[in-house]
C-alpha positions as a Python dict, from the first residue, in 0.01 Angstrom:
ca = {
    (1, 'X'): (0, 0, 0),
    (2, 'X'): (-117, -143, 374),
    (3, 'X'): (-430, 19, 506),
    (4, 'X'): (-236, 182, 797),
    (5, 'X'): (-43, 392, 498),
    (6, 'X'): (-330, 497, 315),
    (7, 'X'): (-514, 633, 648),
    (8, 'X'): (-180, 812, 740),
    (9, 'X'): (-153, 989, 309),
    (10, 'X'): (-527, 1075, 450),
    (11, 'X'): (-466, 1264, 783),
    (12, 'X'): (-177, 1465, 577),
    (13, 'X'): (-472, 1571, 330),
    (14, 'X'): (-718, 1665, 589),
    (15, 'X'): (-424, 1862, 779),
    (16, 'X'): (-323, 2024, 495),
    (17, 'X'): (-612, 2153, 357),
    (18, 'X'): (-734, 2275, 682),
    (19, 'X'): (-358, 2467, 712),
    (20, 'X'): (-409, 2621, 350),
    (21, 'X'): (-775, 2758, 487),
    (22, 'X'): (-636, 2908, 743),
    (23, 'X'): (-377, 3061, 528),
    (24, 'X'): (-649, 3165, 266),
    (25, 'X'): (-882, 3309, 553),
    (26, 'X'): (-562, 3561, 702),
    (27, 'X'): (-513, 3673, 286),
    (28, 'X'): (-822, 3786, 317),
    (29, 'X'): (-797, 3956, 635),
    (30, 'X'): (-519, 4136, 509),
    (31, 'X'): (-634, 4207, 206),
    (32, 'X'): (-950, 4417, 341),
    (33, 'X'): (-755, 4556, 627),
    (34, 'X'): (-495, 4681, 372),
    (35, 'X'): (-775, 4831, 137),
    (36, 'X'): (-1028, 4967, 365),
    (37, 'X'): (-786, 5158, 642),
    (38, 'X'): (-830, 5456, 487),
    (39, 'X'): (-1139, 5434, 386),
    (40, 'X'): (-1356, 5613, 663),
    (41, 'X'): (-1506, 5817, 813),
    (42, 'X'): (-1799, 5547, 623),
    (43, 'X'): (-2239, 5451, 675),
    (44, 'X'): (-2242, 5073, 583),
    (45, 'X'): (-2565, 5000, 453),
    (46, 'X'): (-2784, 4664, 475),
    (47, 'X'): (-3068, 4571, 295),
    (48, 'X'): (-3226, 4283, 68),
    (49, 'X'): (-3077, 4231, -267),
    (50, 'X'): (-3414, 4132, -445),
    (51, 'X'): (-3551, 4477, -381),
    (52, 'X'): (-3631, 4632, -758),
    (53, 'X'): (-3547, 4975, -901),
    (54, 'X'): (-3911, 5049, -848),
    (55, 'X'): (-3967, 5006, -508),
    (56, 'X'): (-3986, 5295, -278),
    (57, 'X'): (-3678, 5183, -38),
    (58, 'X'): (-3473, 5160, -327),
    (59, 'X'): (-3514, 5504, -367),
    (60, 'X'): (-3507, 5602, 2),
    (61, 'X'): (-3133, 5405, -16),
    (62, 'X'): (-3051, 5570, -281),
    (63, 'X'): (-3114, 5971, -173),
    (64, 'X'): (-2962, 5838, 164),
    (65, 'X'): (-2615, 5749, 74),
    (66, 'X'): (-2632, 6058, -174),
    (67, 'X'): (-2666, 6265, 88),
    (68, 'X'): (-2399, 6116, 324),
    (69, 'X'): (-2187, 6121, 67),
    (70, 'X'): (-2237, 6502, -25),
    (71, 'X'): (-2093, 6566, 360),
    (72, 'X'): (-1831, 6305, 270),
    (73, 'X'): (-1900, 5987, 458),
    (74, 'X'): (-1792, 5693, 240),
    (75, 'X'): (-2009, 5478, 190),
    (76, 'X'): (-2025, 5044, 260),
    (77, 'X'): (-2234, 4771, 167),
    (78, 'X'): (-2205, 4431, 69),
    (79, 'X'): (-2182, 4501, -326),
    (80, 'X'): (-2478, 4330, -450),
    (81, 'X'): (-2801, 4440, -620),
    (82, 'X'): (-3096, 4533, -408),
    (83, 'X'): (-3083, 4795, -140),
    (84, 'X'): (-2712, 4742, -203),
    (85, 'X'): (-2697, 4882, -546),
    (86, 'X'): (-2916, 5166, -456),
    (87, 'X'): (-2707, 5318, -185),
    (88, 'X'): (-2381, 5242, -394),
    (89, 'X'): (-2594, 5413, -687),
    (90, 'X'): (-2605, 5707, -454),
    (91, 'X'): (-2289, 5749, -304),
    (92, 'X'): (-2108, 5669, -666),
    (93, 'X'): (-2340, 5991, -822),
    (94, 'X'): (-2271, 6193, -479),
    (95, 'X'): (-1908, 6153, -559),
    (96, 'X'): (-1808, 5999, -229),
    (97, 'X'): (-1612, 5661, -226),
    (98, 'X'): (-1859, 5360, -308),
    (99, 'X'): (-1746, 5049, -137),
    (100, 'X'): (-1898, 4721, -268),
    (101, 'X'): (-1755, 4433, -20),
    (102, 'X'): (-1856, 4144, -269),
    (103, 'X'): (-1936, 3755, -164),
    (104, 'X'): (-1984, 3454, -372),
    (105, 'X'): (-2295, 3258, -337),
    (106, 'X'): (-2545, 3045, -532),
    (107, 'X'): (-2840, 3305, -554),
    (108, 'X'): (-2838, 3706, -640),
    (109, 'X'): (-2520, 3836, -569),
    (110, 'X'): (-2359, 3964, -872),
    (111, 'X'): (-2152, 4283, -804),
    (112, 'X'): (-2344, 4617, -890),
    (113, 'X'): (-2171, 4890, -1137),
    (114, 'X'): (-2123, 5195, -882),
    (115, 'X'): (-1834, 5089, -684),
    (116, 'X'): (-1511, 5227, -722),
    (117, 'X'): (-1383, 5016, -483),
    (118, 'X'): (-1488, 4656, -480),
    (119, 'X'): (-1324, 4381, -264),
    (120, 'X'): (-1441, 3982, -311),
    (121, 'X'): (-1458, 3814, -23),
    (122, 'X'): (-1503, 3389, 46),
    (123, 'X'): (-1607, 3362, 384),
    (124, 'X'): (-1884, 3566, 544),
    (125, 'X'): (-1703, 3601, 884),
    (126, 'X'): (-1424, 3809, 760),
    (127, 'X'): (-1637, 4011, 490),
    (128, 'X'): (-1834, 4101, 785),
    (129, 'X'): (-1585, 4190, 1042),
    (130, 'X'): (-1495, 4462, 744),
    (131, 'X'): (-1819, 4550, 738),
    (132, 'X'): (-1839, 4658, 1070),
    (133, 'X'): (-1513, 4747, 1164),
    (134, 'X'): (-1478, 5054, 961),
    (135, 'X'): (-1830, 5170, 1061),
    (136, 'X'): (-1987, 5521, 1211),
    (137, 'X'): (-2317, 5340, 1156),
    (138, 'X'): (-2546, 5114, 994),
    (139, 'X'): (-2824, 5175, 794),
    (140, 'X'): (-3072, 4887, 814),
    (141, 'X'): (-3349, 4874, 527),
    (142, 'X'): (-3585, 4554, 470),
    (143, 'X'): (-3431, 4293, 348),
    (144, 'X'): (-3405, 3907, 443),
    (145, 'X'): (-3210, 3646, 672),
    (146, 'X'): (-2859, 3797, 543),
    (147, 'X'): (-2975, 4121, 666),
    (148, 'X'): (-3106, 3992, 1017),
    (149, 'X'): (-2791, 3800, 1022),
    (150, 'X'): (-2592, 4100, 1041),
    (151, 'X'): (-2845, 4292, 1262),
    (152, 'X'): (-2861, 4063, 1499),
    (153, 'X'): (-2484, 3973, 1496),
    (154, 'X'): (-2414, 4394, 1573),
    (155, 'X'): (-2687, 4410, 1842),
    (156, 'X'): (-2520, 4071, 1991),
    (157, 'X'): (-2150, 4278, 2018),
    (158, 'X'): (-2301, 4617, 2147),
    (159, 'X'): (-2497, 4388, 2397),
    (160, 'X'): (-2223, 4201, 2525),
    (161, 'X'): (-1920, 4505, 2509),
    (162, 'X'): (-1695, 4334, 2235),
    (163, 'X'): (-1798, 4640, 2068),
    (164, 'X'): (-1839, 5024, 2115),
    (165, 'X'): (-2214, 5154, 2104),
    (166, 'X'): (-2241, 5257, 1750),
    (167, 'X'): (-2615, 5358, 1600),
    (168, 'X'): (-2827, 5074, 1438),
    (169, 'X'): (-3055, 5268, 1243),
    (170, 'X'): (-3368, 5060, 1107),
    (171, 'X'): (-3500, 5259, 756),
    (172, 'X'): (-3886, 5155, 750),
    (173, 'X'): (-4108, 5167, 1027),
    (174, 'X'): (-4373, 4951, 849),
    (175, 'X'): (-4143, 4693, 763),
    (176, 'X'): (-3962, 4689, 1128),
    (177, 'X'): (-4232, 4764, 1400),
    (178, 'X'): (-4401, 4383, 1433),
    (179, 'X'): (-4006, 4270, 1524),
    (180, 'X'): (-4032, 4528, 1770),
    (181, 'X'): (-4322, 4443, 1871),
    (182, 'X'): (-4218, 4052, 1935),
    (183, 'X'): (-3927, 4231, 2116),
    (184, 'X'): (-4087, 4369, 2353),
    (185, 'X'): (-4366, 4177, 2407),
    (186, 'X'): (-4177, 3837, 2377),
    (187, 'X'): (-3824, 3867, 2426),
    (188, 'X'): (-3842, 4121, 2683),
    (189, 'X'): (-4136, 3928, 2885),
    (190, 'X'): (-3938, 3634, 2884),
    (191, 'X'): (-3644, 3768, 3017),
    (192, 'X'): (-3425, 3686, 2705),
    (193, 'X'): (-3287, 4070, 2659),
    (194, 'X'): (-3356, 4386, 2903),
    (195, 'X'): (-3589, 4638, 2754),
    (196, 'X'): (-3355, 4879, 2762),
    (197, 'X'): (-3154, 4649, 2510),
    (198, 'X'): (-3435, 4830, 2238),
    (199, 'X'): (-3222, 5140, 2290),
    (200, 'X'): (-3009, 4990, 2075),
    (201, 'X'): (-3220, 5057, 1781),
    (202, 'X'): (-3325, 5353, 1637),
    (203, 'X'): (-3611, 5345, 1376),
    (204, 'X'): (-3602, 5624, 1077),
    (205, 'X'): (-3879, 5706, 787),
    (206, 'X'): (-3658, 5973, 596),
    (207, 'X'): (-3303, 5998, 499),
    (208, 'X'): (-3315, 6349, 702),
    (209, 'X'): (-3343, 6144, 1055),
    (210, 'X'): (-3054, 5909, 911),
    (211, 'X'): (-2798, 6179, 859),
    (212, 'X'): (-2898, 6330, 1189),
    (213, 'X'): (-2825, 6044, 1395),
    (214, 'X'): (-2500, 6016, 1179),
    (215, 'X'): (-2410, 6361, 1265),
    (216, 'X'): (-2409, 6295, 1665),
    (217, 'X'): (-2230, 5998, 1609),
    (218, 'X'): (-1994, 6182, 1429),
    (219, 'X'): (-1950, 6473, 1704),
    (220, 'X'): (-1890, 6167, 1976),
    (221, 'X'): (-1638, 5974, 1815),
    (222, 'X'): (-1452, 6293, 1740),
    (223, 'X'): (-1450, 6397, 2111),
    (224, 'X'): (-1348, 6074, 2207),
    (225, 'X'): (-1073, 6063, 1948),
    (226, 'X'): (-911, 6387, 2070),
    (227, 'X'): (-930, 6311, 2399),
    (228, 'X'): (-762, 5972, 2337),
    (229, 'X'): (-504, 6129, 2057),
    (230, 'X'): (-467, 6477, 2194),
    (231, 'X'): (-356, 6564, 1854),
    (232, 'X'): (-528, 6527, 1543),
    (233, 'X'): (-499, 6214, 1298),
    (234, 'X'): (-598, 6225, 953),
    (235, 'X'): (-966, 6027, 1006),
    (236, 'X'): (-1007, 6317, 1247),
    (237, 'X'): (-983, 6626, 983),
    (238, 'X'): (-1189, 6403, 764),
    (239, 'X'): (-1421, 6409, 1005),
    (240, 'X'): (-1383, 6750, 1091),
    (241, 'X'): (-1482, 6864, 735),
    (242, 'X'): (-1780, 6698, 737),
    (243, 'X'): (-1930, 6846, 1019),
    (244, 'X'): (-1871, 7155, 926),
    (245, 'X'): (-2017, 7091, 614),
    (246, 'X'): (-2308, 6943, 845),
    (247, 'X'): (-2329, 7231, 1023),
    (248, 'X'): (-2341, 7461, 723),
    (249, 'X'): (-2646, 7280, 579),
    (250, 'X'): (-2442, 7146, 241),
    (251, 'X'): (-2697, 6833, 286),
    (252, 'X'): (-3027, 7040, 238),
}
């Protein structure tokens, strides 16, 4: 076979298997839109997967998403162990809907036990577009580049308007204020964000100050919903029942 054929049986291979990608990165698209449309109104959590049973945030994530899902937010997070298990943990004993979005990668993710719905995803972009797209909120706890990655990719669409204002809420002072800090004293003296762009972020101790900030969140996007429906959907009565249930006190 002449050199001229062989480069041409080449070019087909490349072509194809960038064509079959494609095709394999719309499956999953529409596989999570499919699954996850009626999923909210849902609190995605984010936090590092190497955080142990034992450790204090681990708890905090856990009473969190127990709590949200009491008042019947459904829960998120990316499916692993960590922070992730915790607030899965929670949400699976609250009796909400535990959603474990899943990835495959080299180090620490193995799916946790308390989903009851669990999606596996291949590529990050599209695992995180579901992440965020059926969203009140995110809860932020410590955790490592992954969880930067999607902080900083949230603050980057509120920032530039490819996305609605939605609350970033940052679970640990101790463990968030020297980013702040660089914030504002770096970024912010430099010129490289405005310092109102902090507004962005809100920074919590206790899962009380979460589900507050969930709760006016909640009352917003309902206004704006029945001003833009006029009528009622069903994400609307779902979100209708939980703050009454808010409003009641069933979280205390």
């Amino acid at each position: 076979m002449s050199r001229d054929s062989l480069k041409i049986i080449e070019e087909l291979k490349l072509k194809q298997g960038d064509t079959w990608r494609v095709l394999k990165i719309m499956s999953e698209f529409v596989q999570g839109f499919d699954e996850l449309v009626r999923v909210g109104p849902a609190v995605t959590f984010f936090g590092s997967a190497r955080t142990k049973e034992d450790n204090k945030y681990y708890r905090l994530a856990y009473e969190t998403a127990y709590v949200l899902g009491k008042l019947g937010y459904a829960i998120i997070t990316g499916g692993g162990p960590g922070i992730m298990e915790a607030a899965n943990r929670g949400a699976y004993d609250s009796g909400t809907l535990s959603v474990g979005l899943n990835i495959e990668i080299p180090r620490e993710q193995h799916p946790n036990r308390y989903q009851n719905l669990s999606l596996k995803f291949d590529y990050f972009f599209v695992r995180k577009v579901m992440l965020l797209k059926y969203s009140l909120a995110y809860v932020i706890f410590p955790g490592g580049f992954g969880t930067f990655d999607e902080l900083f990719e949230a603050l980057t669409l509120i920032q530039t308007g490819k996305s609605h204002k939605f609350p970033l809420i940052l679970f640990g002072s101790e463990y968030w204020k020297d980013l702040l800090d660089y914030m504002k004293r770096i970024m912010v003296r430099f010129g490289t964000i405005d310092e109102e762009d902090l507004n962005l972020m809100k920074v919590v101790d206790e899962p009380g100050q979460v589900v507050e900030i969930v709760y006016e969140r909640s009352k917003e996007k309902y206004r704006y919903l029945e001003e833009y429906y006029g009528e009622e959907t069903s994400f609307m009565e779902k979100l209708r029942r939980i703050l009454k249930r808010h409003e009641a006190g069933a979280y205390r």
